[in-house]
C-alpha positions as CSV (number, residue, x, y, z in Angstrom):
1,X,0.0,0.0,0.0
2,X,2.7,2.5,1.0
3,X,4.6,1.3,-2.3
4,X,1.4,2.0,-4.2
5,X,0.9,5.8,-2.7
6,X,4.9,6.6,-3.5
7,X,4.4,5.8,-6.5
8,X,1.2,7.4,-7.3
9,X,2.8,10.8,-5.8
10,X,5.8,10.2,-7.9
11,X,3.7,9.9,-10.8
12,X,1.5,13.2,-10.0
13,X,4.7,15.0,-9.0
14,X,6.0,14.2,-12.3
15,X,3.5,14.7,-14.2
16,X,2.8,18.4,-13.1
17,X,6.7,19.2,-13.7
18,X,5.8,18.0,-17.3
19,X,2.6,20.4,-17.6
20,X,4.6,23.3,-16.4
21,X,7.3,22.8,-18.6
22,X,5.5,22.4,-21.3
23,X,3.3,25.7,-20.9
24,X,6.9,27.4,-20.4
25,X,8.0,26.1,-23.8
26,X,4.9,27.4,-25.4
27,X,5.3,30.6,-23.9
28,X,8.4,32.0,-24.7
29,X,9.4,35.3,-22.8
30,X,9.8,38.2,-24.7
31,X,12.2,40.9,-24.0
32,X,11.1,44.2,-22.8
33,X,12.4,46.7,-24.4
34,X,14.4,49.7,-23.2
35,X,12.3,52.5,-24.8
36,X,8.7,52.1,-26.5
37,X,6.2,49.2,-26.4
38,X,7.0,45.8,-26.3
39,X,4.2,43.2,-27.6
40,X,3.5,39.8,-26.2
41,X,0.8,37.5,-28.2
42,X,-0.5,34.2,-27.7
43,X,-3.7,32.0,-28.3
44,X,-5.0,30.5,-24.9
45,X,-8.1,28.8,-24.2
46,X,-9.2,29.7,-28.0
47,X,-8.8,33.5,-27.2
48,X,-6.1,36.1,-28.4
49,X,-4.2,37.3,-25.7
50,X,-2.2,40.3,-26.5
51,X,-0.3,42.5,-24.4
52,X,1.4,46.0,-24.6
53,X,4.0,47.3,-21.7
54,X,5.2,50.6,-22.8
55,X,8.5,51.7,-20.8
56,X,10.4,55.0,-21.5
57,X,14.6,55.3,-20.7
58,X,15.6,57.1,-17.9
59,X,19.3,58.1,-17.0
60,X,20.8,56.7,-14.0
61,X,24.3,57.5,-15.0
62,X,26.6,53.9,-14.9
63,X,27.8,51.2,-13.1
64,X,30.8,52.9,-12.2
65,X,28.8,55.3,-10.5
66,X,27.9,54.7,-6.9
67,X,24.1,55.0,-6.8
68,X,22.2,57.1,-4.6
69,X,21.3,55.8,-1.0
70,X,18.2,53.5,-1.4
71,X,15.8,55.9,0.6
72,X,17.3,59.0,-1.7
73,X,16.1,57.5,-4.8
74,X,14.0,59.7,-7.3
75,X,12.8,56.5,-9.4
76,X,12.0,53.1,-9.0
77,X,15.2,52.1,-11.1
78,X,16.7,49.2,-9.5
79,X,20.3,49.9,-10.9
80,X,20.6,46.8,-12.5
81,X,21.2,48.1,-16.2
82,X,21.9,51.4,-17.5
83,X,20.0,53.3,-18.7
84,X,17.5,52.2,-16.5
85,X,13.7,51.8,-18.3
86,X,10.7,52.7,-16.2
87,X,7.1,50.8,-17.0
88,X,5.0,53.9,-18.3
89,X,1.9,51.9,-19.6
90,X,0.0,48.4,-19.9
91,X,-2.8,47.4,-22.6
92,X,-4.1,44.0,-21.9
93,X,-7.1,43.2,-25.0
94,X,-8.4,39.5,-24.9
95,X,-10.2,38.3,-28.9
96,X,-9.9,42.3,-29.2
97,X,-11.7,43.6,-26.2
98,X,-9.7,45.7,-24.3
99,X,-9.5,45.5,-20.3
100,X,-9.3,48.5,-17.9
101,X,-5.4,48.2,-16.3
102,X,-5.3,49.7,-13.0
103,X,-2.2,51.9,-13.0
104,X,-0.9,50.9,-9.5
105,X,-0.6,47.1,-11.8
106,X,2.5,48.6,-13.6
107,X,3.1,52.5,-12.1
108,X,6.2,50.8,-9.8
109,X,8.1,48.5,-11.4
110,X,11.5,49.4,-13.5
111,X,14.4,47.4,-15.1
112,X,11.8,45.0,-16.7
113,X,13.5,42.5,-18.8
114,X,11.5,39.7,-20.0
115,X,7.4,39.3,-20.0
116,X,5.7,35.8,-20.6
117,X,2.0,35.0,-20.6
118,X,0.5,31.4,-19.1
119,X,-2.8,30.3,-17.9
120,X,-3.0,29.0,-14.4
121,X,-6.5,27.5,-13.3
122,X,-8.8,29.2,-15.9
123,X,-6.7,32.8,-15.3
124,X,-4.2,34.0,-18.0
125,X,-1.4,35.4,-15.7
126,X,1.3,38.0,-17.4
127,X,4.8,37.2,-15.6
128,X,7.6,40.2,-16.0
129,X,10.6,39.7,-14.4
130,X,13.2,42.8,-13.9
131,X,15.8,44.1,-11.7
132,X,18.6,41.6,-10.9
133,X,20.0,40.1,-7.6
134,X,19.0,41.4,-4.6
135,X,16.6,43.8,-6.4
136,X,15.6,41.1,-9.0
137,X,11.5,40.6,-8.6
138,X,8.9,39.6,-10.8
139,X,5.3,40.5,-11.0
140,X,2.4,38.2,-11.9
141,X,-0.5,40.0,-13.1
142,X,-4.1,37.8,-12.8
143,X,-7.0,38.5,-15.3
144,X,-10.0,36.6,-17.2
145,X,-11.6,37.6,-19.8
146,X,-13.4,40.9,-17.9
147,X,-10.9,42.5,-16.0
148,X,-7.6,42.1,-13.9
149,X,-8.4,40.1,-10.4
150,X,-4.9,40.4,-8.6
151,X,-0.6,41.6,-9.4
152,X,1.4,39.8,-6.7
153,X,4.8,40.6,-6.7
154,X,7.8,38.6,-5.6
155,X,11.6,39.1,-4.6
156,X,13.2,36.7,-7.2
157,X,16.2,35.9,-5.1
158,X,14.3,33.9,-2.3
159,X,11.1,33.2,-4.6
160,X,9.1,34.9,-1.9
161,X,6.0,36.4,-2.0
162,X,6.1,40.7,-1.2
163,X,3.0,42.2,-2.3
164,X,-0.7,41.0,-2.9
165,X,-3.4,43.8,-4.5
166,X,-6.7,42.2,-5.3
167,X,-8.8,44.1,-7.6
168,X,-12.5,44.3,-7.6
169,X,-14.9,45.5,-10.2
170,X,-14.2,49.2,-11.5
171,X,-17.2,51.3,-10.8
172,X,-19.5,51.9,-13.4
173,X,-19.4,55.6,-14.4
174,X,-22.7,57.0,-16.4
């Protein structure tokens, strides 16, 4: 019997590494560029997905510069590449419909280098990753087909959880 369970655990283990690799290989990252909009598009569920980060350049001066103290800072640059690119904008459209993206979703984070969209339990999730070492972080951004449901953020180094923001439904204006 305890043979039997091991096994069976083994086999689930295994067979959930497989399903997350395999939505990794179907979702490539794309890089985020420096200055502009960067574009991310995929088919999940039947549905285009498309997504548009828009960052602008901003000058932090080098590495060889010592960088301000951390509390001194006037940006949310991490000063892991110079110039240092700062998340200006996010469109999120699902088959063309186009979904209201809170600005606190995207108003903090800098240094983004790579995006990748996945779906996790019926919710497309937008992954960017940025910074690097100890200010390395990605940010998962939740959302369905109506609007975005939660942005967690996490410190990549120690894969830990920082920041939960859960959205409800925008108010409807007349």
């Amino acid at each position: 019997m305890k043979h039997t369970l091991l096994c069976l655990v083994i086999l689930i283990f295994t067979s959930n590494l497989m399903g997350q690799s395999q939505a990794a290989a179907e979702n490539k990252a794309t890089k985020v560029a420096n200055t502009g909009e960067s574009v991310i598009e995929t088919r999940i569920a039947g549905k285009i997905i498309r997504v548009i980060v828009s960052t602008y350049s901003v000058d932090v001066g080098g590495p060889d510069q010592t960088p301000p103290p951390v509390g001194e800072r006037m940006t949310n640059c991490t000063y892991s590449r110079f110039p240092c690119n700062q998340v200006s904008n996010m469109r999120i459209s699902i088959a063309g419909k186009k979904l209201f993206v809170p600005r606190s979703v995207f108003a903090d984070r800098a240094d983004a280098g790579s995006m990748s969209l996945t779906s996790i339990s019926g919710l497309n999730v937008l992954t960017i990753v940025g910074g690097d070492a100890a200010e390395g972080y990605f940010l998962k951004v939740y959302f369905d087909a109506e609007r975005v449901k939660k942005r967690e953020l996490y410190d990549a180094e120690s894969n830990s959880l920082l920041q939960t923001t859960t959205y409800l439904h925008p108010p409807i204006l007349d």
